[in-house]
C-alpha positions as CSV (number, residue, x, y, z in Angstrom):
1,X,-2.0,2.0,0.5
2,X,1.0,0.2,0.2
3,X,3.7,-0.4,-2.9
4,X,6.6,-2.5,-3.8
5,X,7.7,-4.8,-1.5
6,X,6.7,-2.8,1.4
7,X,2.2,0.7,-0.2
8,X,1.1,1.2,-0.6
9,X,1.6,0.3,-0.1
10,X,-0.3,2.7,0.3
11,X,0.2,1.2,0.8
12,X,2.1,0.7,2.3
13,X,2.1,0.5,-1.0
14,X,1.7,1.9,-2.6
15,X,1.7,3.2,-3.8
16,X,1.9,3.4,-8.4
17,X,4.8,4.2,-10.7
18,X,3.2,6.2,-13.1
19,X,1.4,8.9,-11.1
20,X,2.8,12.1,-12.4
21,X,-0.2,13.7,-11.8
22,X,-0.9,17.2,-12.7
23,X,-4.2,19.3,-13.3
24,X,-4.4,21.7,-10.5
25,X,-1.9,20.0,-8.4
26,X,2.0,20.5,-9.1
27,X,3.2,17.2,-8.8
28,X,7.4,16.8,-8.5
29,X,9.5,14.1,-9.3
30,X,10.5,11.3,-6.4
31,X,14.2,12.8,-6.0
32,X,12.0,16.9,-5.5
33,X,9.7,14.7,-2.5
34,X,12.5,15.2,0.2
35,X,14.8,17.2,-1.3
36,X,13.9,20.7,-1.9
37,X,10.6,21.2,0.6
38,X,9.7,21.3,4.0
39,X,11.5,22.5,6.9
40,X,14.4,24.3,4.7
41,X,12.2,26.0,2.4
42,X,12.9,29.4,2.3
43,X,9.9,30.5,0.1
44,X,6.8,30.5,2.4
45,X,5.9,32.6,5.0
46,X,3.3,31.6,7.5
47,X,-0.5,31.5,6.6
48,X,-1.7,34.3,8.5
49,X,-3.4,37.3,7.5
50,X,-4.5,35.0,4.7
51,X,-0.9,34.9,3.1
52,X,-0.5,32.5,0.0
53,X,1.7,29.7,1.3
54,X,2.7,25.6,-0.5
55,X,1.7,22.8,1.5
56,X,3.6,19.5,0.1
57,X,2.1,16.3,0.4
58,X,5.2,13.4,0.1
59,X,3.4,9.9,-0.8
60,X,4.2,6.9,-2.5
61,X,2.0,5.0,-4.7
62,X,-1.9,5.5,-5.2
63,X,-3.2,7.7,-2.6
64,X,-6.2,8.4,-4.8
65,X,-6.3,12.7,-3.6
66,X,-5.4,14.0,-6.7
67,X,-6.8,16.0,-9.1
68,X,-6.1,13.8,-12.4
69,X,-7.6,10.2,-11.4
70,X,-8.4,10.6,-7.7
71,X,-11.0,12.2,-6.0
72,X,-9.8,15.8,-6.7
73,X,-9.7,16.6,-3.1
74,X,-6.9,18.9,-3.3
75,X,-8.9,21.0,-5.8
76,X,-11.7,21.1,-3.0
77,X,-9.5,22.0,-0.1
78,X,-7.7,24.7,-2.0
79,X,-11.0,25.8,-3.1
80,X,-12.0,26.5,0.5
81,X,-8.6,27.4,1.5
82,X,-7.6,30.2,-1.1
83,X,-4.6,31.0,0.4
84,X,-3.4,27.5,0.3
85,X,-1.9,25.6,-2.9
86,X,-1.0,22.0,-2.6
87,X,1.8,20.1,-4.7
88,X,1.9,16.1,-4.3
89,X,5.5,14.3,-5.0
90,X,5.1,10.9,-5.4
91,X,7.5,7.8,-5.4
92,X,6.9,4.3,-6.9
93,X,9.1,2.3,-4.5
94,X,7.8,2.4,-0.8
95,X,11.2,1.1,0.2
96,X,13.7,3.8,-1.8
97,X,10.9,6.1,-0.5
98,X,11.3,5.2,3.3
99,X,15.4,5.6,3.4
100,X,15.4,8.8,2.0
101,X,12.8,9.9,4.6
102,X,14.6,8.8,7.4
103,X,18.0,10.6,6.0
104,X,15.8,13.8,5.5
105,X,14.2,13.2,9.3
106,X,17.8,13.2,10.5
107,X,19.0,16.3,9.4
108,X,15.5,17.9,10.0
109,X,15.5,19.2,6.3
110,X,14.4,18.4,2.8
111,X,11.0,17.4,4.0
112,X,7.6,17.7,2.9
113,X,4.7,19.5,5.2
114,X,3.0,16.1,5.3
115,X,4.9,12.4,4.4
116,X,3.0,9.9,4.1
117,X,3.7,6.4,6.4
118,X,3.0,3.1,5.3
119,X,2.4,0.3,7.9
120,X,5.2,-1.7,7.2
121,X,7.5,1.6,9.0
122,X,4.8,3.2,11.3
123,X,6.6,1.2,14.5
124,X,10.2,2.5,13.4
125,X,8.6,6.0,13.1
126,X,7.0,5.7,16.4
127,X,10.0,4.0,18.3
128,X,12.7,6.3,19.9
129,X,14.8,7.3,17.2
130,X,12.3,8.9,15.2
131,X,8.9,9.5,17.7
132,X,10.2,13.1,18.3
133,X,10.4,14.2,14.9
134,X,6.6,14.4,14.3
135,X,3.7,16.3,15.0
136,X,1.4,15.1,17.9
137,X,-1.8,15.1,15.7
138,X,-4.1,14.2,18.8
139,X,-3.3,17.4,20.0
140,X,-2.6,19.7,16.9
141,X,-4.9,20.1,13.7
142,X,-8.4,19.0,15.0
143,X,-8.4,15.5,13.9
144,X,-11.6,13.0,15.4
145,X,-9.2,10.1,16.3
146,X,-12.5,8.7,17.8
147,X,-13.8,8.2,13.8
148,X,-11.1,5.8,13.3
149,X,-10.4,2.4,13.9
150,X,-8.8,1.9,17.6
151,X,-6.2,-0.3,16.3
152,X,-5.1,1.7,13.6
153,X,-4.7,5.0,16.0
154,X,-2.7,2.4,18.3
155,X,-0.6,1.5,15.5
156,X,0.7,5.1,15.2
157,X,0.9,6.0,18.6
158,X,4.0,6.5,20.4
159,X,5.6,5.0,24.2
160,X,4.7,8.3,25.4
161,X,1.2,8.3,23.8
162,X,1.9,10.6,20.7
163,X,-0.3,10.5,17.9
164,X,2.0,10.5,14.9
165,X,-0.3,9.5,12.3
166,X,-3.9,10.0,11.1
167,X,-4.9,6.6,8.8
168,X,-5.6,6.9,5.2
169,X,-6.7,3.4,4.4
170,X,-6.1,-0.4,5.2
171,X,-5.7,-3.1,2.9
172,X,-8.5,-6.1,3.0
173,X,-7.4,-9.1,1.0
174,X,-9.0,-10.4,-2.4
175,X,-7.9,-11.8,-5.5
176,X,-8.7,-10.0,-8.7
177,X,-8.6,-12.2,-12.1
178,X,-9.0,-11.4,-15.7
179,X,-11.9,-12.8,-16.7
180,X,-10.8,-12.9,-20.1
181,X,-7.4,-15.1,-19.4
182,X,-9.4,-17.4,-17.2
183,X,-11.8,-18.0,-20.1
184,X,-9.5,-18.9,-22.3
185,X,-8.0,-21.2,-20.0
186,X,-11.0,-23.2,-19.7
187,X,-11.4,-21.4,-15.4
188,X,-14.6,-20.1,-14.5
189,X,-15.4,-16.5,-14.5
190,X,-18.1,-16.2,-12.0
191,X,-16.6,-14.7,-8.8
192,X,-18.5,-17.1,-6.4
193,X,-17.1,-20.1,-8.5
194,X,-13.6,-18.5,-9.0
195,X,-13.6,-18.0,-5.3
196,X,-14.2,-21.8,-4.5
197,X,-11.0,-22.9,-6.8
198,X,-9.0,-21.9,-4.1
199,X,-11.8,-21.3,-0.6
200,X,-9.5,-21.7,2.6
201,X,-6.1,-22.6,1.4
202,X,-3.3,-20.9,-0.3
203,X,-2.4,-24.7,-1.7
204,X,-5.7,-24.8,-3.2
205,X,-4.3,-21.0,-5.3
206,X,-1.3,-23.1,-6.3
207,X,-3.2,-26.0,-7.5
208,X,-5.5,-23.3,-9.4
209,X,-2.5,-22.0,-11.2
210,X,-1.2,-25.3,-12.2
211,X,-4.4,-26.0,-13.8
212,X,-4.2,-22.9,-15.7
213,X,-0.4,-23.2,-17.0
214,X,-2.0,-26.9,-18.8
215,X,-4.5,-24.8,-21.2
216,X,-2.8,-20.8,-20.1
217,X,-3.4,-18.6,-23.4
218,X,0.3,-17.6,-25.1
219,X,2.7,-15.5,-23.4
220,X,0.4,-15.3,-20.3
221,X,0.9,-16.4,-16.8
222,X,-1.0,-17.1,-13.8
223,X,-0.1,-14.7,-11.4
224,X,2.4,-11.8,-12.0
225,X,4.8,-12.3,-8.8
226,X,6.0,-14.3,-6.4
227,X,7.0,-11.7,-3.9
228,X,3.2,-10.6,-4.4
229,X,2.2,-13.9,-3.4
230,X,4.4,-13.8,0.0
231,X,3.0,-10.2,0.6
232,X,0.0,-11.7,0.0
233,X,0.2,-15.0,2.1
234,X,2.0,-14.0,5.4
235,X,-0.7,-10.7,5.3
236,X,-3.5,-13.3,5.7
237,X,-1.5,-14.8,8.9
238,X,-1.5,-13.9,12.7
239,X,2.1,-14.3,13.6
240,X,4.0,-12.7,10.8
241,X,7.5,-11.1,11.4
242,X,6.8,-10.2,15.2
243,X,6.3,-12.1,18.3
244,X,4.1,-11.0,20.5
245,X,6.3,-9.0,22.1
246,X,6.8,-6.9,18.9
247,X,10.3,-8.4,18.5
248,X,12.0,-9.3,15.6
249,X,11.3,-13.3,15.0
250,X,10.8,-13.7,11.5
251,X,13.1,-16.9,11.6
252,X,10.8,-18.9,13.4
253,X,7.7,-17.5,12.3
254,X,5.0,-20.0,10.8
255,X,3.5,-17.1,8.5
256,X,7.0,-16.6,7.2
257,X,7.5,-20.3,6.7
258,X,4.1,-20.4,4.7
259,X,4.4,-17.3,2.5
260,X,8.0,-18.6,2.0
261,X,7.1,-21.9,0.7
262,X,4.0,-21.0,-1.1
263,X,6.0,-18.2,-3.2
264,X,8.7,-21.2,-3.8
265,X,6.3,-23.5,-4.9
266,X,4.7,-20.7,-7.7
267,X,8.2,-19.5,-8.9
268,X,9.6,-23.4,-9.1
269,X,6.7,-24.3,-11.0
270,X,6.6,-20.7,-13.5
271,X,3.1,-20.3,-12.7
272,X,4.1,-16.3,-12.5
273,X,5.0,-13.8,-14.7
274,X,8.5,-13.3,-12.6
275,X,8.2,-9.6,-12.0
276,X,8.9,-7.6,-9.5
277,X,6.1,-5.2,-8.4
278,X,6.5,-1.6,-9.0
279,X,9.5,-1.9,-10.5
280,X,11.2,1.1,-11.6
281,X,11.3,0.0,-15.8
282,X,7.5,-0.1,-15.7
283,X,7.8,-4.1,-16.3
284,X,5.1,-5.0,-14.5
285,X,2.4,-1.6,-15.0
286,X,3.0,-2.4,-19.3
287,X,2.2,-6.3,-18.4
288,X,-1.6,-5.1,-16.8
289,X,-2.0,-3.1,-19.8
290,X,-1.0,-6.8,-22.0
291,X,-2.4,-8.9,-19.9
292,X,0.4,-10.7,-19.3
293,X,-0.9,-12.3,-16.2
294,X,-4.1,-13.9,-14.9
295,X,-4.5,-13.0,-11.3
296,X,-2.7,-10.4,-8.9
297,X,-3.0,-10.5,-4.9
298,X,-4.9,-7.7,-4.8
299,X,-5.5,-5.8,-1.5
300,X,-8.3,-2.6,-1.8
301,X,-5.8,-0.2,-2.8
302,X,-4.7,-2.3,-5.6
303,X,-8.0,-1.9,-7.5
304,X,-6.7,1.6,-8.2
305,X,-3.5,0.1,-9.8
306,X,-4.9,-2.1,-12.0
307,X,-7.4,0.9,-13.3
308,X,-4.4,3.1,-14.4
309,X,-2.0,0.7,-15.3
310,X,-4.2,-1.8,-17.2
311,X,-6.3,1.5,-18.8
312,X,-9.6,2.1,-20.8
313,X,-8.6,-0.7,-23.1
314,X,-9.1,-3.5,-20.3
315,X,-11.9,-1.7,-18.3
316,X,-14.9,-4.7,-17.4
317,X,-11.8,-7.4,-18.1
318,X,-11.2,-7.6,-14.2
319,X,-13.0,-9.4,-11.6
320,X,-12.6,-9.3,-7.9
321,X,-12.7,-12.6,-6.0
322,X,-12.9,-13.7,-2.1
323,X,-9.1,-14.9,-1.4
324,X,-8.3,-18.1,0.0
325,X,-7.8,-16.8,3.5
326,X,-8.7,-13.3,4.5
327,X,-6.2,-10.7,5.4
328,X,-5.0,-7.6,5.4
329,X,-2.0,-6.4,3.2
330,X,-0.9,-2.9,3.6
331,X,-2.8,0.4,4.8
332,X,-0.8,3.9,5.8
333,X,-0.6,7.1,7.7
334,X,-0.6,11.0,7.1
335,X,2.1,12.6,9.6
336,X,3.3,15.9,9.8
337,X,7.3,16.6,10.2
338,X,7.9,19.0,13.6
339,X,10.5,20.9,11.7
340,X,8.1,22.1,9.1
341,X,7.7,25.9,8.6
342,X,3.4,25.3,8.3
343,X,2.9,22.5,10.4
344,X,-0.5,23.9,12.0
345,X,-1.6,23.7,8.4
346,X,-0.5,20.8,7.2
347,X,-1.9,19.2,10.7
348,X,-5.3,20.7,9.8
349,X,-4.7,19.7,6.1
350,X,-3.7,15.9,7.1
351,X,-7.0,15.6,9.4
352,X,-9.5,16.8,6.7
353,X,-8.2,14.5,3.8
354,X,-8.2,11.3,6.8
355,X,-12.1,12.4,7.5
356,X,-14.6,10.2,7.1
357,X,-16.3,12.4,4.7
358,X,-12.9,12.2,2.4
359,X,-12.3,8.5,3.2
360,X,-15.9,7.6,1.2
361,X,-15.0,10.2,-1.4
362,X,-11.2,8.6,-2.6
363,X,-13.0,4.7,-1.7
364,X,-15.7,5.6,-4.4
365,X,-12.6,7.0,-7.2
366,X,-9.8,4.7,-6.0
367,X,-10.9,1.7,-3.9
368,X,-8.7,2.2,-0.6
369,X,-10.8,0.7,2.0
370,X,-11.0,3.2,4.4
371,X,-9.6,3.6,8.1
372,X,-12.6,5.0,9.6
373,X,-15.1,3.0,11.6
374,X,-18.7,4.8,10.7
375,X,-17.1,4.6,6.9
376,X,-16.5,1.0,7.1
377,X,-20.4,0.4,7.4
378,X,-22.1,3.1,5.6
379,X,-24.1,2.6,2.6
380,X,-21.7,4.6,0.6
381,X,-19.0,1.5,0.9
382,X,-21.2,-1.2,1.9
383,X,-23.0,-0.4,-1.6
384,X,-19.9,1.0,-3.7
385,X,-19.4,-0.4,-7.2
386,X,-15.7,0.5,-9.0
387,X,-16.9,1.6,-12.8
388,X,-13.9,0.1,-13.9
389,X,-14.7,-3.3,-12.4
390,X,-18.5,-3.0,-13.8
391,X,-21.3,-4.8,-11.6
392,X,-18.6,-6.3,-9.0
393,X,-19.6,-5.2,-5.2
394,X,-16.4,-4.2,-4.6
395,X,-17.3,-2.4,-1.2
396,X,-19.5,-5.8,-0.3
397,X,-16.2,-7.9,-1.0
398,X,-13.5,-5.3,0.9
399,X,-15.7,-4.2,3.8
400,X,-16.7,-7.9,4.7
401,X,-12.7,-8.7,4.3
402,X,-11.8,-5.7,7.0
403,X,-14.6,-7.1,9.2
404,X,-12.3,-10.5,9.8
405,X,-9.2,-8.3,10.2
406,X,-6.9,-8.7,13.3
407,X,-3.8,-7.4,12.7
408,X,-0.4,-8.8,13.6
409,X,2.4,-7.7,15.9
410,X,4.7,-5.5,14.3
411,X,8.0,-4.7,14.8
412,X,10.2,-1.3,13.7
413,X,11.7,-3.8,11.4
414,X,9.1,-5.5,9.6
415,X,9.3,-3.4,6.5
416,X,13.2,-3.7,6.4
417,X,12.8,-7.5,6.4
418,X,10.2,-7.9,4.3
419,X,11.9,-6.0,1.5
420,X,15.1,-8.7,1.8
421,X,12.8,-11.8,2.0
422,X,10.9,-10.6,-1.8
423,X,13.7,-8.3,-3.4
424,X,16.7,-10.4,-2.3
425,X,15.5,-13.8,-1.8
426,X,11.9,-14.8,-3.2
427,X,13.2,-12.2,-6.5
428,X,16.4,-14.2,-6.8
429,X,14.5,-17.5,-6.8
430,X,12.0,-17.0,-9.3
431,X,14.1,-14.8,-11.5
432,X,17.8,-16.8,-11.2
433,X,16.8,-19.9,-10.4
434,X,18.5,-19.4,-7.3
435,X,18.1,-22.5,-4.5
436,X,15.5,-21.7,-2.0
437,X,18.1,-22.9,0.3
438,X,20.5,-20.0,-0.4
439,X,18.4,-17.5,-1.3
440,X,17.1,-18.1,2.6
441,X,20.7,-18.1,4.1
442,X,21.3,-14.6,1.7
443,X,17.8,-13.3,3.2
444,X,19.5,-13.9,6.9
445,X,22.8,-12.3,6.0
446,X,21.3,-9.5,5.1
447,X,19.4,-9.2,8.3
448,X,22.5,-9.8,10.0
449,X,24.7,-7.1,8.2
450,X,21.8,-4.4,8.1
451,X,19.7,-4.5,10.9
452,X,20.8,-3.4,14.7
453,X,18.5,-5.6,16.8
């Protein structure tokens, strides 16, 4: 999962701004998530003897567990585990999530029993500032780290082999299109035809959208943002903000240089919407529900976005579409903070909702493609159909998009740097009409000023 310029993330990602969920799960505002719960909590004790105790799950964006529009698996693991209650705090904005995180990780308090880790930060939270603040979950909790995908466990894995994190889901590429907008616009609706407008090139996208703007239904756009579109495009390369050597090099990166000047190109030409995603106003969740925009990079997890921010209203209006070139945007990690007063539990807790058996249950409610290899292929994805997306094969589409995945290098500082090339340069652009060419030298600066290399 991955949201806003990082989740949801997710993802990741994710993560989306409206999940206040409640039901059977207490669910606490963003500024509760690392503030009142974790390691200094002083009302727990331990869950032996069968004691009552509060594990807190910290997440950002749509993690698809939950007991409102998930797959109700806290209901089911609180129903097995009677002494144990669960209470989910979730935060739109992966980024605002991430910072606070790392303050709480540095004073070992404030923190949840498990936080959730999207990809864009797994290498800072496995480098050596911040690999001794977590749980080994290789060796605590009981988790098959044979069930999941080897490079996903490597991602999470620390210079002294630690396990930090058990994957939740990774984030196959597609585009998904309201069908009723590309009617109107004189664009085909079938997905196979959709899917040739733009088959093998990212120009081929832009040229789609141009052809929409001629005949594009009033008030609508193509495509709701052009930081989406650079999340979207550099996710589909293989050198993106790392070298091989997992360093820093986003300056001379040809991914960069693509996504860069494909995101120019749509916000120069107002073929988006010029919003930013999961911002905190709700701009962009009320513009699904208007249909506002056409298309929306739309990586597995996203499916469960445009469901519960679009809403019954638009249900069998969305279509899912091969992208132009396949990639993977987003994905993220359960870990477990050291410091926590239950982290046996949570470690047990975090391994049963990143099973295999779990991982088919949230794919089937939410659409996050999952992390696990046996899941990947069984008939339960392979076959899966999203009610809300009627007779698309969404797990045909996603699980033959992770097939083609090989993921990047990554360095500690890719989600950092990613956040300053959409929020403070790509945003600027397509909402300021500020020249590429300074919005590029204000992306570096910040770089400069904010990151110790």
């Amino acid at each position: 999962m991955r949201t806003s310029s990082s989740r949801r993330g997710h993802g990741h990602g994710r993560r989306t701004a409206s999940t206040a969920i409640a039901a059977a799960v207490a669910v606490v505002t963003g500024a509760a998530l690392l503030t009142g719960c974790g390691g200094d909590d002083g009302g727990d004790d331990g869950a032996a003897g069968g004691e009552q105790i509060t594990l807190r799950i910290g997440t950002f964006g749509s993690f698809g567990y939950d007991n409102a529009t998930g797959a109700k698996l806290y209901a089911e693991y609180e129903k097995a585990h009677p002494n144990i209650k669960i209470e989910e705090s979730n935060v739109a904005d992966g980024q605002k999530y991430w910072d606070t995180l790392k303050l709480r990780l540095s004073r070992d308090s404030g923190l949840a029993d498990i936080q959730a880790l999207e990809v864009g930060y797994i290498a800072e939270a496995t480098g050596p500032a911040l690999a001794d603040k977590w749980a080994d979950l290789g060796k605590t909790g009981g988790a098959d780290l044979g069930a999941f995908l080897d490079w996903k466990v490597k991602q999470a894995t620390t210079g002294d082999g630690k396990v930090i994190g058990l994957g939740t889901d990774i984030g196959p590429m597609a585009i998904c299109y309201n069908k009723d907008l590309f009617t109107k616009a004189g664009l085909p609706t079938d997905r196979a035809e959709v899917a040739k407008l733009w088959a093998g090139d990212w120009a081929k996208f832009i040229q789609t959208g141009e052809t929409y703007k001629k005949s594009a239904p009033e008030g609508t756009s193509f495509h709701d943002s052009a930081s989406g579109l650079f999340n979207a495009v550099v996710s589909s390369e293989p050198v993106q903000y790392a070298n091989a050597k997992g360093e820093l090099d986003y300056q001379n990166s040809p991914g960069v240089k693509k996504a860069w000047d494909t995101a120019v190109a749509a916000a120069q030409g107002e073929l988006t919407a010029k919003l930013r995603q999961f911002d905190e106003k709700g701009s962009w969740n009320a513009a699904f529900k208007n249909s506002k925009f056409a298309t929306v990079a739309c990586p597995s997890w996203m499916t469960g976005i445009i469901k519960e921010q679009a809403g019954p209203e638009n249900q069998g209006k969305w279509d899912i579409a091969a992208p132009p070139v396949a990639g993977n945007w987003g994905g993220s990690f359960l870990a477990v903070p050291k410091s926590g007063k239950h982290a046996k539990e949570a470690a047990e807790l975090a391994a049963w909702l990143t099973a295999p058996a779990q991982h088919s249950k949230v794919f089937g409610v939410n659409g996050n493609i999952p992390s696990s290899k046996d899941t990947l292929t069984s008939p339960a994805v392979q076959d899966a159909k999203l009610a809300y997306f009627g007779d698309t094969p969404v797990g045909r589409i996603y699980s033959e998009a992770a097939a083609g995945i090989s993921p990047a290098p990554i360095s500690r500082w890719d989600g950092q740097v990613k956040t300053f090339l959409t929020d403070n340069g790509i945003l600027d652009i397509e909402q300021r009409g500020t020249d590429p060419v300074k919005a590029w030298e204000n992306v570096k600066k910040l770089v400069d000023d904010k990151i110790d290399q």
